[in-house]
Each structure stands twice: as structure tokens, then as C-alpha cells.
C-alpha positions as CSV (number, residue, x, y, z in Angstrom):
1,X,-0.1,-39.1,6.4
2,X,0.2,-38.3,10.0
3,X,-1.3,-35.4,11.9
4,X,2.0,-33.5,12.3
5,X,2.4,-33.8,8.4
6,X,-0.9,-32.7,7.9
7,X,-0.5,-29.5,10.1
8,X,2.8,-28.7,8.4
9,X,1.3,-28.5,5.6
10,X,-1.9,-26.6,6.5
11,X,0.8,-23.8,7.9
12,X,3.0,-24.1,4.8
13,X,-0.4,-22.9,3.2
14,X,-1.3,-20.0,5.2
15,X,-0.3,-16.9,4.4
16,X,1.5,-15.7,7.2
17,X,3.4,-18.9,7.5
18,X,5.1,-17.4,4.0
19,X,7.6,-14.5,3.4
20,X,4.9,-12.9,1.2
21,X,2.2,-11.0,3.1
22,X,-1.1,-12.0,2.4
23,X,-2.0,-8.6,0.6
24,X,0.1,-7.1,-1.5
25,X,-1.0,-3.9,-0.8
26,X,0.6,-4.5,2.8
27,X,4.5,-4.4,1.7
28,X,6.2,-1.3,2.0
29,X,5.4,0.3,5.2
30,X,7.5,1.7,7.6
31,X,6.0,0.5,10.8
32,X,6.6,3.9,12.9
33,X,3.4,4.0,14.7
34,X,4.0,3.5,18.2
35,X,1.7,2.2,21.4
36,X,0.9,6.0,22.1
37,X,0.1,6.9,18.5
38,X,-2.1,3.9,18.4
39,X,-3.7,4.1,21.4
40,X,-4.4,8.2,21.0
41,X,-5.9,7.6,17.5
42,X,-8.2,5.2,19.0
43,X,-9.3,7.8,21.4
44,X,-9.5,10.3,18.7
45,X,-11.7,8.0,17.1
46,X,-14.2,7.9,19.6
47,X,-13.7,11.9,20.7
48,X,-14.8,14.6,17.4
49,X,-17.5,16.8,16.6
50,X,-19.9,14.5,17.3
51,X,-19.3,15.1,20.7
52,X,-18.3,18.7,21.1
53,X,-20.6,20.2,18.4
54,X,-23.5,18.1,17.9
55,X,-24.6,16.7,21.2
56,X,-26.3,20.3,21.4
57,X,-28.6,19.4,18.7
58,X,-29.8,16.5,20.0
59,X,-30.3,17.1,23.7
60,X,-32.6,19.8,22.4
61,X,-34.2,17.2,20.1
62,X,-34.1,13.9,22.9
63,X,-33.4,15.3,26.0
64,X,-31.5,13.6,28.8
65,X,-32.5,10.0,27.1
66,X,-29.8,10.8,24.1
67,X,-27.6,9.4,27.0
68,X,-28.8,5.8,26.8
69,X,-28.8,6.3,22.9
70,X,-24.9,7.3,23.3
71,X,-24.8,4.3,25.3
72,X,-26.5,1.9,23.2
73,X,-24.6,3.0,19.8
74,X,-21.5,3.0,21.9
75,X,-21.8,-0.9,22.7
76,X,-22.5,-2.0,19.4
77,X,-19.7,0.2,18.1
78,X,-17.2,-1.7,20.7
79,X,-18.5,-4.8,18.7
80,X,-17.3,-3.9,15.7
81,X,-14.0,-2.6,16.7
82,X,-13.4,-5.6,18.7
83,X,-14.5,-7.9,15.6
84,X,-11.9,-5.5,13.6
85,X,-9.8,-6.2,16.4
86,X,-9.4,-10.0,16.5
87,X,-9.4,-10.0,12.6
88,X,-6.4,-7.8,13.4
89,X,-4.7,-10.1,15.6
90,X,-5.2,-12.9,13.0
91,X,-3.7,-11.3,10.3
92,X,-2.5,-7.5,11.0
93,X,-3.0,-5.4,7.4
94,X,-3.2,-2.1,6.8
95,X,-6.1,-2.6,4.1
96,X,-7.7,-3.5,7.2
97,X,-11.4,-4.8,6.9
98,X,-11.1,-4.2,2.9
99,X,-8.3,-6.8,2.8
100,X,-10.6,-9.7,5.4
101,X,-13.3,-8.4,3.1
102,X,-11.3,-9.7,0.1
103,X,-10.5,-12.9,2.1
104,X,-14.0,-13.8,3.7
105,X,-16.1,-12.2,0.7
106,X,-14.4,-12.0,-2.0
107,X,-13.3,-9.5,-3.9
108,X,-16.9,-8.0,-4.9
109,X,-17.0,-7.8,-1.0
110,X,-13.8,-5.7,-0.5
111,X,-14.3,-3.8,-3.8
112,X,-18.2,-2.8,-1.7
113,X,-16.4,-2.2,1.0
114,X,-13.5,0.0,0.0
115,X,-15.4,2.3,-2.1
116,X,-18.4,2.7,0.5
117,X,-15.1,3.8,3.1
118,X,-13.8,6.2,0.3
119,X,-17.6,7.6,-0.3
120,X,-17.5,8.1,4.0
121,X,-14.2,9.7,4.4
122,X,-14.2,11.8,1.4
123,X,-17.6,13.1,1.9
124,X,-16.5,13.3,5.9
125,X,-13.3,15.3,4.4
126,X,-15.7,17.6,2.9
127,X,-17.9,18.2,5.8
128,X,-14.6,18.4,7.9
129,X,-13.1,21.4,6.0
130,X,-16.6,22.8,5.5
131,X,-16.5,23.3,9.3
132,X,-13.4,24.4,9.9
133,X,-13.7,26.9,7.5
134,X,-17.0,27.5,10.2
135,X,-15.0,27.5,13.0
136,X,-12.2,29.6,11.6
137,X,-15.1,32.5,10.4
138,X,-16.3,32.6,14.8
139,X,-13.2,34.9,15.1
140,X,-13.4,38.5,13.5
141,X,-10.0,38.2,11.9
142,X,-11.2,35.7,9.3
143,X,-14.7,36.9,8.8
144,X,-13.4,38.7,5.6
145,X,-11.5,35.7,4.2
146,X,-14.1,33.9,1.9
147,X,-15.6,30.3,3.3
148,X,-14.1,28.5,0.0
149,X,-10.5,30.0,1.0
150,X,-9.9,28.6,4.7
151,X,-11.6,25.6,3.4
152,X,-9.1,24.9,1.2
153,X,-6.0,26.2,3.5
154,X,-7.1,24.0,5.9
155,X,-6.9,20.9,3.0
156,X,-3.8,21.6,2.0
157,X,-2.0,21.8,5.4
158,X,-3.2,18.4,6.9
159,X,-2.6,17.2,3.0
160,X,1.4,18.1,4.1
161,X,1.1,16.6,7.1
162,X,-0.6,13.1,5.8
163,X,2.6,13.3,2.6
164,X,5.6,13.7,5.2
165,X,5.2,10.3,6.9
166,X,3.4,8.2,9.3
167,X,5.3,9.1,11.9
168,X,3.8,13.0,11.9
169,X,0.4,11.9,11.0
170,X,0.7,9.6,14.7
171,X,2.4,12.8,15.9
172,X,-0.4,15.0,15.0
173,X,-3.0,12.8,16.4
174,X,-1.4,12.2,19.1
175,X,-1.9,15.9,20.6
176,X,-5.3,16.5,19.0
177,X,-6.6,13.9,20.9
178,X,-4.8,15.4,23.9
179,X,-5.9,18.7,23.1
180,X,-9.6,16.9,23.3
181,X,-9.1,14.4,26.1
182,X,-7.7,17.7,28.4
183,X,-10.7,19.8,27.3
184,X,-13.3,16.9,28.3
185,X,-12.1,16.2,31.7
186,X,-11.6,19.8,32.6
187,X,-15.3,20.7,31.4
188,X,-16.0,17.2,33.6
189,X,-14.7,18.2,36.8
190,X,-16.2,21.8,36.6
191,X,-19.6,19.9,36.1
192,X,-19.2,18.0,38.8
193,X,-18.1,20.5,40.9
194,X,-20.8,22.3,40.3
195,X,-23.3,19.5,40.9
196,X,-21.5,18.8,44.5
197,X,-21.6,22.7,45.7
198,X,-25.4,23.2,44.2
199,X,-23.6,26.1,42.5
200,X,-26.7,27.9,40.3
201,X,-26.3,27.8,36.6
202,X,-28.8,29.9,34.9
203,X,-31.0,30.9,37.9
204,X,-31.5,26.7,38.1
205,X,-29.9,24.7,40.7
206,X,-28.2,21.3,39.2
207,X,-29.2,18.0,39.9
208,X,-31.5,15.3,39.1
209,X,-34.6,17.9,39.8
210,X,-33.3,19.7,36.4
211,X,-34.5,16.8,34.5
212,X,-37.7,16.2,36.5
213,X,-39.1,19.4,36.5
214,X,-38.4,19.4,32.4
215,X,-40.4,16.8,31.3
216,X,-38.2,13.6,32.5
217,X,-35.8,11.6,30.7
218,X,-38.1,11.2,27.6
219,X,-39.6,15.1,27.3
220,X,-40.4,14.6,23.7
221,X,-41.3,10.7,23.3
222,X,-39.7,8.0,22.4
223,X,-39.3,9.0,18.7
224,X,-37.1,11.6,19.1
225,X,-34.2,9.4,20.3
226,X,-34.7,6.8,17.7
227,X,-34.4,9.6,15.0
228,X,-31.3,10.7,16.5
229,X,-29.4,7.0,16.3
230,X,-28.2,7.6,12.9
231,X,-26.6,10.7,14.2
232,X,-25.1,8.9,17.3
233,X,-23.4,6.5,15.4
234,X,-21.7,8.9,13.2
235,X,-20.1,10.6,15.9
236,X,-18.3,6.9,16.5
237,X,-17.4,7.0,12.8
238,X,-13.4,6.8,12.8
239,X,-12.9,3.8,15.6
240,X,-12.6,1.5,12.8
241,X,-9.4,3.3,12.2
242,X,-7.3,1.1,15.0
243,X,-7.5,-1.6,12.5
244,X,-6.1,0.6,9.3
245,X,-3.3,1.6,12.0
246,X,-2.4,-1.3,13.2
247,X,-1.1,-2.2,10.3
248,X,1.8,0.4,10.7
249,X,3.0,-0.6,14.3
250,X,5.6,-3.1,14.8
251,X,4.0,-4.8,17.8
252,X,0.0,-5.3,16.8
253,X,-0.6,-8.3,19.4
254,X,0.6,-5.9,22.2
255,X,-1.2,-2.8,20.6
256,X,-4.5,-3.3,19.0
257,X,-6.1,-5.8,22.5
258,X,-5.1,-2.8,24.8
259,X,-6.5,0.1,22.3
260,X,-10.1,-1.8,21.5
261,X,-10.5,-2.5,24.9
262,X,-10.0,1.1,26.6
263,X,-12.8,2.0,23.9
264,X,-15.7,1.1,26.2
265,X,-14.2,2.8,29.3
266,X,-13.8,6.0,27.3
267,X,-17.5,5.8,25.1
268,X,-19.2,5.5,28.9
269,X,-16.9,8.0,30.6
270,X,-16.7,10.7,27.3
271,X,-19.7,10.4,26.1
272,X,-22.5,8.7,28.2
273,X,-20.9,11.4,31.3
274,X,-20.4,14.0,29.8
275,X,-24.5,13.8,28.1
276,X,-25.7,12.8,31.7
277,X,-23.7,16.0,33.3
278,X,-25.3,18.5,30.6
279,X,-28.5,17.1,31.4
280,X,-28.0,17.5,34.9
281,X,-26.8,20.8,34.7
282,X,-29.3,22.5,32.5
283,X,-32.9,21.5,30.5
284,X,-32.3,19.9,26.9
285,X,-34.6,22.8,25.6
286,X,-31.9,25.3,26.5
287,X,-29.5,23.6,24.2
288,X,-28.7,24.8,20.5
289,X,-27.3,23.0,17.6
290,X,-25.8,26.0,16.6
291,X,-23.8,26.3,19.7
292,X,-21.3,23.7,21.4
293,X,-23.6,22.6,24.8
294,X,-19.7,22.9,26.7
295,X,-20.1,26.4,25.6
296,X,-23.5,26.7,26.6
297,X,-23.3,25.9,30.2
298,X,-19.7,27.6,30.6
299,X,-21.2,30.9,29.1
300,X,-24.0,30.2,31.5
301,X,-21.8,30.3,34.8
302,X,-19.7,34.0,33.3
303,X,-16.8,32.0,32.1
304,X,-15.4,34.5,29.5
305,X,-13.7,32.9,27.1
306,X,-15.2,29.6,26.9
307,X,-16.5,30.0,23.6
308,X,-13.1,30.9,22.3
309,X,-11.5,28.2,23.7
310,X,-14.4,25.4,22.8
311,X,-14.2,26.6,19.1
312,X,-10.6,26.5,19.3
313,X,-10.8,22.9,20.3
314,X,-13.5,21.9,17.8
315,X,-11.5,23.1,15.1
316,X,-9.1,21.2,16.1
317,X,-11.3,18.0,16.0
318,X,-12.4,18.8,12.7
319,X,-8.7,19.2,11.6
320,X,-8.4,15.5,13.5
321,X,-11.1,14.1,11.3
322,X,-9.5,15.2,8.1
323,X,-6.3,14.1,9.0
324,X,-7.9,10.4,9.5
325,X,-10.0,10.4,6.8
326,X,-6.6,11.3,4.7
327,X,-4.5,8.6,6.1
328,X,-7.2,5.6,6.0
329,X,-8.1,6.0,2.5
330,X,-4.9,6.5,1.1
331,X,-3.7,2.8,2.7
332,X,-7.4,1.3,1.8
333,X,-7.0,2.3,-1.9
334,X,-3.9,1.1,-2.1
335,X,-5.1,-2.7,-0.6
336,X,-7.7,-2.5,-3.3
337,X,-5.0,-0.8,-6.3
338,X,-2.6,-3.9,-5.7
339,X,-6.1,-5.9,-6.1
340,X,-6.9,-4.4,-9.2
341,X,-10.6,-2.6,-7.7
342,X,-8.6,0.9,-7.7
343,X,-7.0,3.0,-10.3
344,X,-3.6,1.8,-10.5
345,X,-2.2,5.4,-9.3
346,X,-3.6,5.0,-5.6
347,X,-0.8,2.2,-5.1
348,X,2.3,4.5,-5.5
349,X,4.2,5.5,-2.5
350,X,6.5,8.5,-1.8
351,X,10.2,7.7,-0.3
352,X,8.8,8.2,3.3
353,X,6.9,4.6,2.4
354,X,3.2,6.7,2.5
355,X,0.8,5.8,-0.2
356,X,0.6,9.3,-1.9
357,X,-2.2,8.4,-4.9
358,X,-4.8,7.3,-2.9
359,X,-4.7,10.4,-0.6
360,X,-4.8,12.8,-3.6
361,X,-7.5,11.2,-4.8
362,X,-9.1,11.9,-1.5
363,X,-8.3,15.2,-1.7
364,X,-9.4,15.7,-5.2
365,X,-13.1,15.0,-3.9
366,X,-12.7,17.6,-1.1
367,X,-11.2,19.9,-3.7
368,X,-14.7,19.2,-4.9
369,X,-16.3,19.9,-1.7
370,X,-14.2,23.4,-1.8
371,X,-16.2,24.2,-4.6
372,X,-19.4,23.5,-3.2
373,X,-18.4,25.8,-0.4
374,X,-18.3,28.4,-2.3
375,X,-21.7,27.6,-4.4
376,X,-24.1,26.6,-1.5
377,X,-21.5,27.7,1.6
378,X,-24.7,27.3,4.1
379,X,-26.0,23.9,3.0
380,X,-22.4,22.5,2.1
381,X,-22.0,20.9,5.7
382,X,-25.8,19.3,5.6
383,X,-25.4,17.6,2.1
384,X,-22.2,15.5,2.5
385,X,-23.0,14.6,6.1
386,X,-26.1,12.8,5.2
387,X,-24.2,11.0,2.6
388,X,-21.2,9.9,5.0
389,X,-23.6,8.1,7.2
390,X,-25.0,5.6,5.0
391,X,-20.8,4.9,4.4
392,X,-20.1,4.6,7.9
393,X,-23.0,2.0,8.3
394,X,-22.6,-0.2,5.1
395,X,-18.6,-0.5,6.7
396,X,-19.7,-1.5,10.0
397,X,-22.4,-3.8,8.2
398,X,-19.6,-5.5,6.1
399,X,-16.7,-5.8,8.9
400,X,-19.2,-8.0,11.2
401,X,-20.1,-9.9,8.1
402,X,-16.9,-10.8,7.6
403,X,-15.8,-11.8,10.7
404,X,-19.4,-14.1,10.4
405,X,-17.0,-16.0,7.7
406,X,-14.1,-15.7,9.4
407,X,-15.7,-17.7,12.5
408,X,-17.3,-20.1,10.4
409,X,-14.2,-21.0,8.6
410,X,-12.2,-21.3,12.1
411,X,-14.7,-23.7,13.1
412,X,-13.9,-25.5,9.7
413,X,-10.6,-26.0,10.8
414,X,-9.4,-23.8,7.8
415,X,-8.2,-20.4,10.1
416,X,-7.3,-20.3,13.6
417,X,-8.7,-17.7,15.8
418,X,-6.5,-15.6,18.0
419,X,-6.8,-15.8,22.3
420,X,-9.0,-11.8,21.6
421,X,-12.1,-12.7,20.7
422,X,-15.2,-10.8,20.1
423,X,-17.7,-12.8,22.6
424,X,-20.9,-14.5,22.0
425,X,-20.0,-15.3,18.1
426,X,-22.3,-15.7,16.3
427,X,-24.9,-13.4,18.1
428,X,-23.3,-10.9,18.4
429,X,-22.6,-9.5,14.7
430,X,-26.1,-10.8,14.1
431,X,-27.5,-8.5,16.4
432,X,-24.9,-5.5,15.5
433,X,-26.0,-5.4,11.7
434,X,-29.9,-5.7,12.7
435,X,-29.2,-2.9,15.0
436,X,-27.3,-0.9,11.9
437,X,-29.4,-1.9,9.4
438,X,-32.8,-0.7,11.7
439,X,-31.1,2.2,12.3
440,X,-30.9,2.6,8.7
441,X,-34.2,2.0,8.2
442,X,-35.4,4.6,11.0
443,X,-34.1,7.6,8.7
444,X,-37.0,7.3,6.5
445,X,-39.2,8.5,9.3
446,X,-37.2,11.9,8.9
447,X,-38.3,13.1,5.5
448,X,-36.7,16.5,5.5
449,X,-32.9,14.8,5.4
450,X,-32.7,11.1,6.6
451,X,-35.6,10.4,3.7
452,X,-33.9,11.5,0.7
453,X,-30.3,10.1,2.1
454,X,-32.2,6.6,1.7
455,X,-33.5,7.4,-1.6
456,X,-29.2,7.6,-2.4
457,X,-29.1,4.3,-2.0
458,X,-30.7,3.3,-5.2
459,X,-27.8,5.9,-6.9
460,X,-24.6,4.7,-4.9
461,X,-25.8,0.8,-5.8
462,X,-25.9,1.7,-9.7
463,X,-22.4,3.3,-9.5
464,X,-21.4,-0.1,-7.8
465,X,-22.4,-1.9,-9.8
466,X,-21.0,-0.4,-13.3
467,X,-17.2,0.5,-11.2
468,X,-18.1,-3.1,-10.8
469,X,-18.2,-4.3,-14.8
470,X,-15.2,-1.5,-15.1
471,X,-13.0,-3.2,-13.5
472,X,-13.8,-6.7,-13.0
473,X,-11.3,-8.0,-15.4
474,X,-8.4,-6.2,-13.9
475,X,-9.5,-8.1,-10.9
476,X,-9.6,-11.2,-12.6
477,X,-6.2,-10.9,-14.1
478,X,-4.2,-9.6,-10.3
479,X,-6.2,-12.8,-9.2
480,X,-4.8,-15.0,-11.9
481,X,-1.5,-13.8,-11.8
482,X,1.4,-12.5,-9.3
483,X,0.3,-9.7,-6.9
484,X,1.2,-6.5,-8.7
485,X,4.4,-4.8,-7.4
486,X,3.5,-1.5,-6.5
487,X,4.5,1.5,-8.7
488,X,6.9,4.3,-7.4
């Protein structure tokens, strides 16, 4: 046979040589996302509460060194986005890393990996409405209206928005990331400005003599800023959404390079600026994890109103969160429905082509979370956050080893790997899933919550593993037979 019969035949064979897309869960969509939508979700990925709430918290805890930790995270975060990225690029899907999960693991690896995302995003969808409902209670108005109450408001309006269509979830995300990109820079340039004109804030006077005289970069040791990683990282959580949303744009080769890349600019800029700014403007020890450090300094300089205006713009990060965590899940449960690893619900769609089940299902675990709002209303927040982490990480952890596969198998001649490539294959995911699973690993050193989030693990991997015996032969039958057509 010759070697251009022989590579006809090897396309004939791939998957996106064919009409049929390579998971089924991928039919259906209406591909409305636009460049803009994409390219503000990824930014909204890498902007949320995180940021604005809880870099308070831990420049009390690490001082001006959580800066480097930002930093740090940040990198290894850009490697697995731009792994997710060129898996993209090679075949775009809006199961995203469940459905190259399912291709480069196998389905036990993509029914891990779907159900670890659901466990993030609906435990983040709790702690999302948990703090809104915080937010909400800061103005007077609303302090009468019960916790339980705006939490579950809050649920039901972005639940509307993500049931509507695509197109007004990109909408929606497109000016919450606005809303958060405008408040950064203008908090940015007043920091600046008041570095350059030595203006006081707080009887100090800015500058790299606020960190020296406070016990340098490291005023509490190095352990301080290794306990906070875990932390770090889950203020990244959501960047892995470019990949679920990629596979609702029409263009993703033009899309997805330009939106992974502008990640790194914007982690160094947002984050790793904006920490080195607060530590230049005032002592870590003057910062609260009860308070926004924006609003800290603002308040510090007689800006009236900046708490106001920082809470409004949290809350509307929050509301951003739960917006996402709505939209992935719904299209990762329905990659792993038409698979056979989901109830068969999650794989209906509404008329405006959005997969409806899967998102109610969401929901109906932040229902939950409504009603531990209004059991434990000041430990609500606390619980599920712990609990999202270890989702975030084991996602990460399986995305690079994927991509491990997917390398392999290009090298085997069997896949062919597109021009955007994640460089240094294969150390780099090596190094990225030590780094996560150390990072991991440090939480036991923090026994009031990073110590009994481990001792979860033990739990989450039992549940696996009986979902796992549940529905194993409804896998094995999808696999045998025709993909299932998805019910309306």
C-alpha cells in the first residue's frame, strides 16, 4: 500500500475527518459565543473573589511574599490552560477535558474527572451564593431579609440567565468581567499615583520602606506562604473554563490561542501588581480577611464610598462565579450523559440548544447549600470552600495527564498535534501535577481546615468508586453500541 493510501486511511479514521463529532455530547450547540465573550470569560476566569476578597487574608497571613506565591500558582495555572488549550485546538468539545479524558484515559478517567468538576462547581455554587447573600447583608436594606432568602434569589436569577441561551450567559460575563477589569485598573492607577506623589496613607508614606520597616518580604517565615498555595490556586479556579467555551464558538483556532495566551499578561498584571501595590502601600498586618484590602487602603486615604462600591463589585464576582459554575457543568454532564457516566436527564436540552438537566442538577446541590445557609449561616462559606479545592486540583491533575497521553500518542504517529503547543512536553505537566499534588499535600500542615479537607479524600474516593459499579454497565453498553441521541 502506498504512503498516500495509508494516510487516507488514517484520516478516514479520525474522528473529525467524519461528519459525526467525536463525542456525542458535542451535537446540538448553537455556536453564539463570540471572540469577546471568549476572551472576557477567560479574563473572568482569572479575576473573582479570590482576588478582591481574599488577598486580605493572606497578606495578613504571608505578607508581601504572597506575591511570588500569586506568581508561582499563576505559571503553573497558564500550563494547564495552555495544555487545555492545544487539546482544544486538536479537537474543539464542549465536554472539554472530560471528553480528552474519555479519549486519553478512558472512560473511568473522564467519569473521575467529570464528577470531581461537578463536586468543585457545585460546592463553589454554594459558597458563591453563600457570599452573595454576604455581600447583599453589608447594605442596611437587606439586613432584615434572612441569609437563606437572598441566597436563594440570587440562585434563581443567574439559574434564568444560564436557561435563556448561550448567548446571555457570554453577555453577562462579558460585563462582569468589565465591571472587574474597570475596578482593578482604577484601584491600579490610584496606587500608583500614590506611590509616585509619596502621598501618606495611614500616617505611613508608600514605598519599598513599608515592607522593610515591617519585617521584609517574608515577616512570618517561610511557612506561611506555603500554607496559603492551596488558597492561591483556587482563586485561578475557573480558567479551565476557555476550553468548556470553546466549544460554543464558531472560530476555536482564532479564539482559544489568543484567550490562553493573554492569561499570563493579565495573572502578572492583576494579580502579582495589584499584591506588590498593597504591599507597597500599607503593612500585611494591617490587612483583614474580613475586609476587601481595595477597601482597606481606599478607606485609608477618606475615600467615602469605597466600601460600597468594592462590595458592589465583589458581588458581582460572586454572581460571575455562579454563573460559570452553572454553564460548565451543565455541558460536562451532558459529555458524560451521552457517555452513559451521568443520569440520562443531564443530556436534554431546551429549544435555545442549552443543556437544561445538568444545570438543574447543579442547582439542586446549591438548593442544598441554601439550606445549610440557613442551619450553620456563619460556617456555610468555610465548609464547601475546603471541599471545592481538592475538585479544582484533581481537574488540573487529570487535564495535564491527559495531554501526557495525548503527546505520547502524537509521537506514535496515532494524533497529530496542532502548531499551539504547551512547551517543554513532557516536563512540564510532570512538574505541574508534582507542584498540585505537593500543594495538596501541604494542607495537612493546617489542621484546623486544610487537615480534615484531606481526610475527605478517603470519602469522595468510596463514592467514586460505588457511582463507579452503578453505572459501569451503562458505559459499557453507549461504548458498544451507537452514541445515544440526546433526549429533548
Amino acid at each position: 500500500m502506498s504512503k498516500d493510501a495509508v494516510h487516507s486511511a488514517q484520516v478516514a479514521d479520525h474522528p473529525r475527518a467524519t461528519g459525526t463529532p467525536a463525542d456525542a455530547g458535542d451535537a446540538g450547540y448553537s455556536k453564539d459565543l463570540k471572540h469577546r465573550h471568549v476572551n472576557m470569560i477567560a479574563i473572568g476566569g482569572a479575576i473573582g473573589t479570590g482576588l478582591f476578597l481574599g488577598a486580605g487574608g493572606r497578606l495578613h497571613n504571608a505578607g508581601p511574599a504572597l506575591a511570588l506565591a500569586y506568581l508561582v500558582c499563576g505559571v503553573f495555572a497558564f500550563f494547564v490552560v495552555r495544555a487545555l488549550g492545544e487539546l482544544v485546538l486538536y479537537r474543539p468539545s464542549s465536554g472539554s477535558f472530560v471528553s480528552y479524558a474519555r479519549e486519553f484515559l478512558g472512560e473511568k478517567g473522564a467519569y473521575v474527572a467529570g464528577w470531581m468538576y461537578f463536586l468543585n462547581w457545585s460546592t463553589t455554587g454554594i459558597a458563591d451564593i453563600t457570599a452573595i447573600a454576604l455581600y447583599t447583608h453589608y447594605w442596611s436594606m437587606f439586613t432584615s431579609i434572612p441569609q437563606w432568602v437572598l441566597a436563594l434569589i440570587a440562585l434563581a436569577v443567574v439559574l434564568a440567565v444560564n436557561l435563556i441561551s448561550v448567548k446571555i450567559f457570554g453577555e453577562m460575563e462579558f460585563w462582569f468581567s468589565i465591571i472587574k477589569v474597570a475596578t482593578l485598573v482604577t484601584f491600579m492607577l490610584i496606587g500608583i499615583f500614590l506611590l509616585v506623589t509619596q502621598h501618606p496613607v495611614d500616617g505611613r508614606t508608600p514605598g519599598v520602606g513599608v515592607i522593610t520597616d515591617n519585617g521584609g518580604v517574608l515577616p512570618h517565615g517561610l511557612m506561611p506562604v506555603v500554607l496559603v498555595m492551596q488558597g492561591v490556586i483556587f482563586a485561578y479556579a475557573a480558567l479551565e473554563l476557555v476550553g468548556v467555551a470553546a466549544g460554543e464558538t464558531a472560530e476555536p483556532a482564532k479564539v482559544v490561542p489568543r484567550a490562553v495566551n493573554s492569561i499570563m499578561w493579565r495573572v502578572g498584571l492583576f494579580y502579582v501588581g495589584s499584591v506588590v501595590l498593597l504591599a507597597l502601600l500599607l503593612p500585611g498586618s494591617v490587612y483583614s480577611g474580613d475586609e476587601s484590602p481595595f477597601v482597606t487602603v481606599l478607606s485609608k486615604i477618606g475615600v467615602s464610598g469605597a466600601g460600597d462600591v468594592m462590595n458592589l463589585v465583589v458581588l458581582t464576582a460572586a454572581m460571575s462565579s455562579l454563573n460559570s459554575g452553572l454553564y460548565s457543568t451543565g455541558r460536562i454532564l451532558r459529555s458524560m450523559a451521552m457517555a452513559g457516566s451521568a443520569p440520562k436527564f443531564t443530556a436534554r436540552m431546551n429549544r435555545s440548544q442549552v443543556p437544561y438537566g445538568g444545570i438543574l442538577l447543579t442547582c439542586a446541590v446549591c438548593v442544598a447549600g441554601v439550606v445549610l445557609n440557613y442551619l450553620v449561616p456563619s460556617q456555610a462559606f468555610e465548609i464547601v470552600l475546603n471541599v471545592a479545592s481538592l475538585g479544582i486540583i484533581s481537574t488540573w491533575v487529570i487535564i495535564m495527564v491527559s495531554h501526557l497521553v495525548f503527546v505520547r500518542r502524537a509521537r506514535e504517529g496515532e494524533v497529530t498535534r496542532p502548531s499551539f503547543r504547551l512547551p517543554f512536553s513532557p516536563v512540564t505537566e510532570i512538574t505541574t501535577v508534582v507542584f498540585l499534588l505537593a500543594c495538596l499535600g501541604m494542607m495537612w500542615n493546617d489542621p484546623e481546615v486544610g487537615r480534615k479537607t484531606l481526610l475527605l479524600i478517603p470519602l469522595i474516593a468510596v463514592a467514586l468508586v460505588g457511582g463507579w459499579f452503578g453505572v459501569r454497565r451503562r458505559v459499557a453498553r453507549t461504548a458498544e453500541g451507537e452514541p445515544a441521541r440526546s433526549p429533548q
